[in-house]
N, C-alpha and C positions, 0 to 999 in steps of 0.2 A: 624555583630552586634549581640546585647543579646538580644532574645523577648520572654518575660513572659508574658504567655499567662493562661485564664482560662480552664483548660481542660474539661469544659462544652459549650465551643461553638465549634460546628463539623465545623470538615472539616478546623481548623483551623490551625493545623500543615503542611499537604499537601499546604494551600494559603501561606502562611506566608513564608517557608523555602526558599523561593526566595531571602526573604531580608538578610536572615542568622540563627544563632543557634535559634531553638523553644525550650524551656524549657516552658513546663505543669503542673501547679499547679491548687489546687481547689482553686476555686474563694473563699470562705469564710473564705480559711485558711491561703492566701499570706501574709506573714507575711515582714517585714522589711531586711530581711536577704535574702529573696529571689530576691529582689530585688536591692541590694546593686549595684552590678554591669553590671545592664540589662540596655539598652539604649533604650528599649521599653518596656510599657505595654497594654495591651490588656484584657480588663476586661468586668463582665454584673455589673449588679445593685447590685448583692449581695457584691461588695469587696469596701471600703470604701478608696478611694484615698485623703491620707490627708496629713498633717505635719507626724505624728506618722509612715505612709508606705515609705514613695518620702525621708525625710530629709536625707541629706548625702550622697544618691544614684547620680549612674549614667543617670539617666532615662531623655531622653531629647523629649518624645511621650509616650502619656496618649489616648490611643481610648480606647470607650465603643461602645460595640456593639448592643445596645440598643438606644431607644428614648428619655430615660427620662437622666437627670443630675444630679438629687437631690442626689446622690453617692459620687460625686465630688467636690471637695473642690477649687470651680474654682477662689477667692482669691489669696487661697493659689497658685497654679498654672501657674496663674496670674504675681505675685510676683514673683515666681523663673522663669519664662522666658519656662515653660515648654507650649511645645504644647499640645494642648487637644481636643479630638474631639469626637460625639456621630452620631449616625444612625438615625435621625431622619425622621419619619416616613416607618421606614424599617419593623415595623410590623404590621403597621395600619389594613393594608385590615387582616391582621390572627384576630386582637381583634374586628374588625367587623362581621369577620365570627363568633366568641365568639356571642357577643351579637343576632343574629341571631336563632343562637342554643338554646340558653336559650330562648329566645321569642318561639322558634317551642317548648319547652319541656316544659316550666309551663304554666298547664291549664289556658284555654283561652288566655292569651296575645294576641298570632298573628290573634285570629279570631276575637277578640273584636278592635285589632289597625287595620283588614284590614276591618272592619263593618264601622267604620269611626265614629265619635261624639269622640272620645279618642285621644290620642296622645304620641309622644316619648319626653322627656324632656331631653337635652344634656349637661349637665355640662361640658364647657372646648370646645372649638370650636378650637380645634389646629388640626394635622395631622388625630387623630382618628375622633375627632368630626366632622369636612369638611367630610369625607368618609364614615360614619357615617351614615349625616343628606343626601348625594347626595344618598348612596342607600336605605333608607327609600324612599325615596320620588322616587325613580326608581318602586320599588315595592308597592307602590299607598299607604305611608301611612304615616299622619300627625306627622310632628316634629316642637319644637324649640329648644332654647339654649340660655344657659348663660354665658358670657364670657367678663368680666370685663375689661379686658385687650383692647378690639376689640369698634370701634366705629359705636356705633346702627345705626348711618347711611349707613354705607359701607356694613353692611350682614342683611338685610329682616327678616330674622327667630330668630335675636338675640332680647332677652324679659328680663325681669328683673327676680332675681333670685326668686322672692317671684312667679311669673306665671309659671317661670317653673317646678318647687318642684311640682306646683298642674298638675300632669299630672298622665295619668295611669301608665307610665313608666315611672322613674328618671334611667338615664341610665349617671354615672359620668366617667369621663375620664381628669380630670383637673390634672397636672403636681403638684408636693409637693413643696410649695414652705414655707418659714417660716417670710420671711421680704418681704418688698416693702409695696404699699400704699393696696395690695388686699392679703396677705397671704391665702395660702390653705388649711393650717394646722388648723383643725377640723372647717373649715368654715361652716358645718354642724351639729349643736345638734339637741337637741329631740323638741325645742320649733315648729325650721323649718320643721321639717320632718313630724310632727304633722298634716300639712297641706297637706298631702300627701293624694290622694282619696280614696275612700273605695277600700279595694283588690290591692293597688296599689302595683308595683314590683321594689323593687329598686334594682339596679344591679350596682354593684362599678368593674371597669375592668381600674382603675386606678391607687391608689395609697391608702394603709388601712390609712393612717393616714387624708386623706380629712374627712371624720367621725369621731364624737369623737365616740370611743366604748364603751365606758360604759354606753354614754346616750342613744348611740342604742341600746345596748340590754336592758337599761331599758323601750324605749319608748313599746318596745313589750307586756310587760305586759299590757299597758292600748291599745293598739294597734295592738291585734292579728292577726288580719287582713292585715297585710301588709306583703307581702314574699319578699325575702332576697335572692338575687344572687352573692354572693361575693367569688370574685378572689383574690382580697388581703388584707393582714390584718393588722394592727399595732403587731410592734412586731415581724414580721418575724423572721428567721422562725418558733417561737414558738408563733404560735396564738392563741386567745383564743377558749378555748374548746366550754364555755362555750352559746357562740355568734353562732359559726359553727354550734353547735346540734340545733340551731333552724333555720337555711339557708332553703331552699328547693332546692337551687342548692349552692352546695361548691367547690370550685376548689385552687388547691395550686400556683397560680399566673403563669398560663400559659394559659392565654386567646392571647399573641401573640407567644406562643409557635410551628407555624408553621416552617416547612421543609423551606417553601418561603419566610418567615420572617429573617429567622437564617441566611439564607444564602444570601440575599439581606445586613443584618446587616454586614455581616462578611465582602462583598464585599464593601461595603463603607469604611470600617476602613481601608481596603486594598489599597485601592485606594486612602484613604487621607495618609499615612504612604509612599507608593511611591510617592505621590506628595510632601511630605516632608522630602525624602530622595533627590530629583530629579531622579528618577527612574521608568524605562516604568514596569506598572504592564502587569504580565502575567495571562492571566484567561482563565483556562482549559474549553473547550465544554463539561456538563456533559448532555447535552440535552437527549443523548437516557437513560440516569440514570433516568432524571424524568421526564418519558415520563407517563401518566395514561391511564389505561383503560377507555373503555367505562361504562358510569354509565347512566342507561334508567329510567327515572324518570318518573312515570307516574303522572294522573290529570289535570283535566279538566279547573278546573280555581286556582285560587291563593289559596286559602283556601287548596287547596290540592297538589299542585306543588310545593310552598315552602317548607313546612315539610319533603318532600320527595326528592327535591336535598340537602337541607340543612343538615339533617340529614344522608343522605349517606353516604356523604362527610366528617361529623364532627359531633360526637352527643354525647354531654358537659355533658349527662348522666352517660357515663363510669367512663368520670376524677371525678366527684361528686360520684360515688360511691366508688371508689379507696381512693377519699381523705376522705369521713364519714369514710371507716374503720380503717383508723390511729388517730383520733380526741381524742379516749379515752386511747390510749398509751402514758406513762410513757412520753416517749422518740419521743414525735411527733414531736419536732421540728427538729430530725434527720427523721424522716419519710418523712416530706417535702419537704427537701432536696431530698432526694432518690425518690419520684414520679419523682421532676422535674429533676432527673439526668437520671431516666430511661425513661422518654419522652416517649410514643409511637410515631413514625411517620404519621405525618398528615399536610395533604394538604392544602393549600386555592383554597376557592372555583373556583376561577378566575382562577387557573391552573389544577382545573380537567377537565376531558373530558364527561359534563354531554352531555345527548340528551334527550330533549323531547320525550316522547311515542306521543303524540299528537302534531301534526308540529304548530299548529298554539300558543301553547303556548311557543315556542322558544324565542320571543321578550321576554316576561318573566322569561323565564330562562338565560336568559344573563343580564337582569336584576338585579338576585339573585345572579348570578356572579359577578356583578361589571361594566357591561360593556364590557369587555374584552375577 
């Protein structure tokens, strides 16, 4: 068989060649002709699977190797009998390392959420949100969440959207959706956000269109006070300039851009594409490949042992400063692309090899791992 694949997800020529020819195409630019006569494809969020790519083609499997859907025209797919299928929660724990980072990098956040009267406010209680609010609450520090979809008696910490906006940190992760009885699509203007605390930090490592943009970057003006952590933008990948120059942390939508995300992703499309061939997936040992060093984290209590396995391991400073310096070029929306195609590699926390310098804060450092 034919499998068109994005040549932005690794490692995915070596899995795949089992089921038959890989043909590599960039995700942004798969155009209809490329897929005329491929009987699979394999995509991220940037390649828009619809009528206009699929009609006429041979394609009978559609994986994304990602979390979200909102790419996919699942209708349309529907209708032609095409299988389809996405990675859900194949990144989660890398966009919680995200949100972690940012907390250790803009002043005060983590010493004011681990002082305690403050709290995290979680828009979206799905894969990221559940992993989220479980390692907040490992590392001793107050959350809740809003999630429409979920009933307030089944999950303790879910509150109404109006209580969670007022929290020191609005940290969104809610899926793009445009119909049903709760749409996502700019379910936040400047009226809501308004109620946001003094200094409060919202941080979007979801989806740029859950915020309308224009009313955020107007609320700023009456609103200076409020910092801005945003991974994704409306408009991808030409976002605005405008919004970004006043971020305090900016990143080009690679808050699940980990080694262990990609490749957890890549292994489930694997594994649904041989279950819908009928065919035993083979999956190579690369254990001694991602094997990590030792990382000795010193600090005595949490105020200082956080920041310093956190930041070893991942410090959302670099990619924020990488991405301000393409913000004012001509040509940023190709700049975007190229951060996320040159990726640096990076770990999640749960598979480095942190150690405590001081044995007794150990429980805490496997805390800031994940558990794991």
């Amino acid at each position: 068989m034919k499998i068109v694949v994005d040549e932005n997800i690794p490692g995915a020529k070596q899995c795949l060649a089992q089921f038959g020819e890989v043909v590599l195409r960039s995700g942004r630019e798969i155009c209809a002709a490329d897929v005329q006569d491929a009987d699979a494809l394999i995509v991220r969020s940037v390649t828009k699977v619809n009528p206009a790519l699929l009609a006429g083609s041979s394609v009978r499997f559609v994986g994304s190797t990602t979390i979200g859907s909102d790419h996919l025209d699942i209708d349309y797919l529907c209708g032609q009998g095409i299988y389809f299928c996405t990675a859900p929660g194949s990144n989660a724990e890398s966009v919680v390392d995200y949100v972690l980072s940012v907390l250790c990098r803009v002043d005060g956040s983590l010493a004011t959420l681990l002082t305690g009267g403050s709290r995290v406010g979680i828009v979206g209680y799905g894969n990221v949100g559940k992993r989220l609010g479980q390692r907040l609450t490992a590392i001793g520090i107050d959350w809740i969440a809003y999630d429409p979809l979920l009933n307030l008696a089944d999950y303790p910490n879910l509150r109404s959207l109006a209580e969670v906006i007022n929290s020191a940190v609005l940290s969104l992760h809610a899926p793009l959706t445009v119909a049903g009885p709760f749409p996502s699509f700019h379910m936040l203007n400047a009226v809501q956000l308004q109620s946001l605390p003094e200094n409060a930090l919202l941080l979007n490592a979801g989806r740029g269109e859950v915020v309308a943009t224009e009313e955020l970057h107007a609320l700023l003006d009456s609103r200076p006070d409020i910092r801005l952590a945003l991974d994704v933008w409306e408009g991808e990948p030409d976002f605005p300039a405008a919004l970004a120059e006043r971020c305090t942390i900016a990143t080009p939508h690679i808050a699940g851009y980990s080694v262990d995300g990609k490749k957890t992703g890549l292994q489930m499309i694997a594994a649904e594409l041989a279950n819908f061939l009928d065919k035993p997936l083979k999956v190579e040992d690369d254990s001694a490949d991602t094997e990590s060093p030792a990382i000795h984290c010193p600090g005595g209590d949490a105020f200082s042992l956080i920041p310093a396995a956190v930041l070893a391991v991942y410090d959302v400073a670099g990619d924020s400063q990488r991405f301000k310096a393409i913000i004012a070029d001509a040509e940023r929306g190709k700049r975007f692309d190229l951060l996320r195609k040159h990726y640096p590699p990076r770990r999640e926390l749960a598979y480095s090899n942190l150690v405590a310098v001081e044995p007794e804060m150990a429980s805490l450092l496997r805390a800031v791992q994940g558990g794991k």
